[in-house]
C-alpha angles and dihedrals in degrees: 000000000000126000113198114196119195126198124167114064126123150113119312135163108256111265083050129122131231134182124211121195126190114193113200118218138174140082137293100007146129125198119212093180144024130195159162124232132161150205123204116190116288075017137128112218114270130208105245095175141323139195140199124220092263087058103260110155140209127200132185104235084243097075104025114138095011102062117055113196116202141168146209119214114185080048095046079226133150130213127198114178116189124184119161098047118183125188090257089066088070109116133114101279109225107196107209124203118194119205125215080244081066092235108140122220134188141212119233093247138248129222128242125182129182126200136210 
């Protein structure tokens, strides 16, 4: 089992910048990927950007070259860095770990919310 905690969400103007950060715990396993996605409200969950463990990286074409995804291995931590925010980048932001099993797990959430 794999426990995901989030921490880094909040309200920002948009233009801001926000960080959000996911730490992986739990026993006997092993994560391939890493990744962001997020849900605003009507709305089906989006991949915002993910990343293997060699680094490769994924981006929607909606945040590329504002948001910069990163991990720490050694940590089983995820980094999502977004500057630029526009109001359209307001959802609840799900960070996703995949195990080499291939199990998915999810964060809880955490809000962010960009105003104009």
């Amino acid at each position: 089992q794999v426990q995901l905690v989030e921490s880094g969400g909040g309200l920002v103007q948009a233009g801001g910048s926000l960080r959000l950060s996911c730490a992986a715990s739990g026993s006997r396993f092993s994560i391939y990927g890493m990744g962001w996605y997020r849900q605003a409200p009507g709305k089906q969950r989006d991949l915002v950007a993910t990343i293997t463990r060699s680094g490769t990286t994924n981006y929607a074409d909606s945040v590329l070259g504002r948001f910069t995804i990163s991990r720490d291995n050694a940590e089983n931590t995820v980094y999502l860095q977004m500057n630029s925010l526009k109001p359209e980048d307001t959802a609840v932001y799900y960070c996703n770990v995949l195990t080499t099993s291939l199990v998915n797990y999810w964060g809880q959430g955490t809000q962010v919310t960009v105003s104009s």
